[in-house]
C-alpha positions as CSV (number, residue, x, y, z in Angstrom):
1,X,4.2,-5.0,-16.5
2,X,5.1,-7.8,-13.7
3,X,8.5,-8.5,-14.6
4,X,11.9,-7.5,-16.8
5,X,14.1,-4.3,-16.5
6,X,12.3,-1.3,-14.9
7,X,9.6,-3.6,-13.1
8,X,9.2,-2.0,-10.0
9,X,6.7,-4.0,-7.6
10,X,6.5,-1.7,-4.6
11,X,6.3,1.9,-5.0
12,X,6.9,4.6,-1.7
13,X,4.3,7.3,-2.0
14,X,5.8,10.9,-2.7
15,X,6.6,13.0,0.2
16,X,7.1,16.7,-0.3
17,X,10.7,18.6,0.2
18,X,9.6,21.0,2.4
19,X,7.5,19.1,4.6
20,X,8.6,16.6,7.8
21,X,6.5,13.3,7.6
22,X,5.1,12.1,11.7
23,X,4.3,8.6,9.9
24,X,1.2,7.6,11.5
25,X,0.6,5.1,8.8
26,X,3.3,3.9,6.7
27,X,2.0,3.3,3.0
28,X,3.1,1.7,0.2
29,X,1.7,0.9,-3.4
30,X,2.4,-2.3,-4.4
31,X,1.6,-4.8,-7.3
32,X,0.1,-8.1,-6.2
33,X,-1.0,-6.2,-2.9
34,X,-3.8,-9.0,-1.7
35,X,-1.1,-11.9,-2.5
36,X,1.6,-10.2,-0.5
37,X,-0.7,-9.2,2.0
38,X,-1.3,-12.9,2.9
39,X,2.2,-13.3,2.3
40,X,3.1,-11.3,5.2
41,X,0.4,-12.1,7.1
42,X,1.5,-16.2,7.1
43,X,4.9,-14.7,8.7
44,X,3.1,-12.7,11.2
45,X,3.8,-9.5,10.1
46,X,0.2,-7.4,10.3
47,X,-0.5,-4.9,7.6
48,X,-4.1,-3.1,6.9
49,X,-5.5,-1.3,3.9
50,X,-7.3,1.5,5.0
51,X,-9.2,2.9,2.3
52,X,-10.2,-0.2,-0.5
53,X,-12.8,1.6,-1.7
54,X,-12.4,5.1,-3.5
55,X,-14.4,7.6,-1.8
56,X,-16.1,8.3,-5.4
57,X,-17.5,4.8,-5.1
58,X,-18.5,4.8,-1.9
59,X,-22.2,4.5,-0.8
60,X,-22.6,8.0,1.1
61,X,-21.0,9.3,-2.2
62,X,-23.5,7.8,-4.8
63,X,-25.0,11.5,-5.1
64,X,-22.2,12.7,-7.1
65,X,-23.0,10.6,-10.0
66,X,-19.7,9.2,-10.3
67,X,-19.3,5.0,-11.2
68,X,-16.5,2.8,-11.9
69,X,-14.0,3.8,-14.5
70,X,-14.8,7.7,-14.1
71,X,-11.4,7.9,-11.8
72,X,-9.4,4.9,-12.1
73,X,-5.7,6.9,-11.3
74,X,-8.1,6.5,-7.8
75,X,-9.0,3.2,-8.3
76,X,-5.9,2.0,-9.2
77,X,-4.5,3.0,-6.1
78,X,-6.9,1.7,-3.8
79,X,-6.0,-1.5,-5.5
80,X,-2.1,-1.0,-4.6
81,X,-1.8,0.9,-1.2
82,X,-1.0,-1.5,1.6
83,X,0.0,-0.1,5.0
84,X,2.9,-1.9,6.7
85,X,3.7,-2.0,10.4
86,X,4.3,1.4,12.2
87,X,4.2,2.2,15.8
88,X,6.6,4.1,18.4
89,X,8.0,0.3,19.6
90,X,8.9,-0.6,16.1
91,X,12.6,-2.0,16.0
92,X,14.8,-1.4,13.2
93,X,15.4,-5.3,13.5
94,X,11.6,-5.9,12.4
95,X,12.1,-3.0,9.9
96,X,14.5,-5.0,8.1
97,X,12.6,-8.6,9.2
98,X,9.5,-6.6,6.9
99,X,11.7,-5.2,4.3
100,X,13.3,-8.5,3.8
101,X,10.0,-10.4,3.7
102,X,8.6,-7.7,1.4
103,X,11.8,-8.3,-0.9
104,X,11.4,-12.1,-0.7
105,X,7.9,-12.0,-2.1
106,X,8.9,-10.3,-5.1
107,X,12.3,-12.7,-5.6
């Protein structure tokens, strides 16, 4: 689905109740990732996916006989998760200026 009632484009990973999050890496999932990517990137605004290949499809992992398809909840995401800017220095002036860009992607 990319559009109509219930489209949601940019999903905040779960966080559990009884835990406190230190945020070294702030992580979204969203849909269109590369295109927003590059959208944020031509405003300046750096992000960085960290893991875009699932570790069962990674090269040191071949030995576990796994291929493309055997885990694609995994795959999916490493399509989708996009880290966005997160560091001490962060203002919530460029929180919003991200939010806002984010939102204006998807309008």
């Amino acid at each position: 689905m990319t559009s109509g009632p219930g489209y949601i484009p940019v999903r905040l990973l779960a966080r559990s109740p009884q835990a406190k999050h230190v945020f070294h890496q702030y992580v979204i999932r969203a849909q269109r990732r590369d295109e927003l990517r590059q959208f944020l990137a031509d405003r300046k605004i750096g992000t960085e996916i960290y893991y875009p290949l699932p570790l069962h499809l990674q090269p040191v992992f071949s030995y576990v006989g796994l291929k493309a398809g055997d885990l694609p909840v995994s795959e999916q995401a490493a399509q989708e998760v996009l880290a966005l800017p997160m560091f001490p220095e962060l203002t919530e002036t460029e929180i919003r200026l991200v939010v806002e860009t984010i939102a204006d992607f998807y309008s």
